[in-house]
C-alpha positions as CSV (number, residue, x, y, z in Angstrom):
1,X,-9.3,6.7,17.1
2,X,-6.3,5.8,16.4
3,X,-5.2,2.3,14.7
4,X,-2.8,0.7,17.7
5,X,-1.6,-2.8,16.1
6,X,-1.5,-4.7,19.0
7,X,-5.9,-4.4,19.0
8,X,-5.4,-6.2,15.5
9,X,-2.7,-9.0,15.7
10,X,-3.2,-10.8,12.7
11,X,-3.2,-8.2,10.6
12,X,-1.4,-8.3,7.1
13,X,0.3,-6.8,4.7
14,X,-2.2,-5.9,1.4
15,X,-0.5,-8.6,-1.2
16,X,-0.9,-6.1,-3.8
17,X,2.1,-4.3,-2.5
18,X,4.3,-7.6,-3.2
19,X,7.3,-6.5,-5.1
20,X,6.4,-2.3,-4.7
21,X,10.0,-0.7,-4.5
22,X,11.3,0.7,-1.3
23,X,11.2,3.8,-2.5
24,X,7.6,3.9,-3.6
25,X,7.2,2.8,0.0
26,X,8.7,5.8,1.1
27,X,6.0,8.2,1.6
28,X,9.1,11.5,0.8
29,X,8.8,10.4,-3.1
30,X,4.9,10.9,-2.4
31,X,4.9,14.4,-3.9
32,X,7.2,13.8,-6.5
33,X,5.7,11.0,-8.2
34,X,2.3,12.5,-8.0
35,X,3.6,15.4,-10.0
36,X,5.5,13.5,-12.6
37,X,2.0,11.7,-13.7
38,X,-0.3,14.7,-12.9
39,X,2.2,16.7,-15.4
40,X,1.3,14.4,-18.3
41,X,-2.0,14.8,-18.2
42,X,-1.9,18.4,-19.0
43,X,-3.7,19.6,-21.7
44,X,-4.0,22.6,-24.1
45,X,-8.0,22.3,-24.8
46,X,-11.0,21.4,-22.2
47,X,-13.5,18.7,-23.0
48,X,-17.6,19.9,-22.3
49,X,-18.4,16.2,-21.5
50,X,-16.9,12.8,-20.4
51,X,-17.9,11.4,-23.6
52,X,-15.7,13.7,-25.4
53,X,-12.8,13.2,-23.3
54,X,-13.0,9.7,-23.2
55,X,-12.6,9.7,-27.4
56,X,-10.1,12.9,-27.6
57,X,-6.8,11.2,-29.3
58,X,-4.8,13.7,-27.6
59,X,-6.0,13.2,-24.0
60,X,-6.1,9.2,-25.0
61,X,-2.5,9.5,-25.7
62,X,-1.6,11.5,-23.0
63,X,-3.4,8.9,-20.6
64,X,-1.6,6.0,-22.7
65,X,1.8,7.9,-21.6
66,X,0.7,8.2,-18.4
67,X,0.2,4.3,-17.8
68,X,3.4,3.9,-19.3
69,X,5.2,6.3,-17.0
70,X,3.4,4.3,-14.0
71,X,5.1,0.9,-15.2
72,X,8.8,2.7,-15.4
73,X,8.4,4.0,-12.2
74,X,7.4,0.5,-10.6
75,X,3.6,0.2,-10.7
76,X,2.6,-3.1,-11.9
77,X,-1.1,-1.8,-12.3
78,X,-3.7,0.9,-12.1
79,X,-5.3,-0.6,-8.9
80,X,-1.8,-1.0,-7.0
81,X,-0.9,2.8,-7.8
82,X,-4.6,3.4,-6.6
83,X,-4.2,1.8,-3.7
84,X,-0.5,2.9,-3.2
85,X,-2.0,6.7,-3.6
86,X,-4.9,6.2,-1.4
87,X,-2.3,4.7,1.6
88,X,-0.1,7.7,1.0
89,X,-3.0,10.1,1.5
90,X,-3.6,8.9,4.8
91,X,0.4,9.0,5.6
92,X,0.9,12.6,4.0
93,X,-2.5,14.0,6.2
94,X,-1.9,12.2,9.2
95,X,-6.0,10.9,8.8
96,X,-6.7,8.5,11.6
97,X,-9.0,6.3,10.0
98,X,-11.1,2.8,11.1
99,X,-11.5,-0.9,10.2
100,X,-15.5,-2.0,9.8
C-alpha cells in the first residue's frame, strides 16, 4: 500500500531533519556519502568478538574519524544520520512501507 498524503493531512516533517542540507536531502548524494563513511571503517585485521572490537584502538579511531567525517558532511548526530540513512533506503528501493 502505498503512502498517498492526502489519507494523512497533518502529517509532519521529522524535526530531527531541521537544518539537514539540501543536498543530504537529495537522495543522488545517497551512494556517495554512504561510501565515504563505509571507506573509513576499513580495516587491516578482523576482531573474533564484539568485546574485542569495541576496545581495538585502531577500529576505535577509525570510528572516532568516522563521527568526525559525519559532522563535516552535515550530520549534527548519530541518530539524525540513522534516521537520514534509514529514509534514504526506502527512497533508493522504492519500499512502500505503512504507518501503525
Amino acid at each position: 500500500m502505498r503512502l498517498d498524503l492526502k489519507q494523512v493531512p497533518k502529517l509532519r516533517p521529522n524535526p530531527i531533519f531541521k537544518g539537514l542540507s539540501g543536498k543530504l536531502k537529495d537522495p543522488k548524494n545517497f551512494d556517495k556519502v554512504e561510501k565515504k563513511l563505509r571507506n573509513i571503517l576499513k580495516s587491516d585485521h578482523e576482531h573474533k568478538t564484539v568485546k574485542s572490537y569495541a576496545t581495538c584502538l585502531r577500529c576505535n579511531e577509525k570510528r572516532g574519524e568516522r563521527k568526525k567525517l559525519m559532522k563535516e558532511i552535515g550530520f549534527k548526530s548519530v541518530t539524525q544520520y540513522m534516521e537520514w540513512k534509514k529514509i534514504q533506503m526506502i527512497i533508493k528501493n522504492k519500499a512502500d512501507f505503512q504507518l501503525q
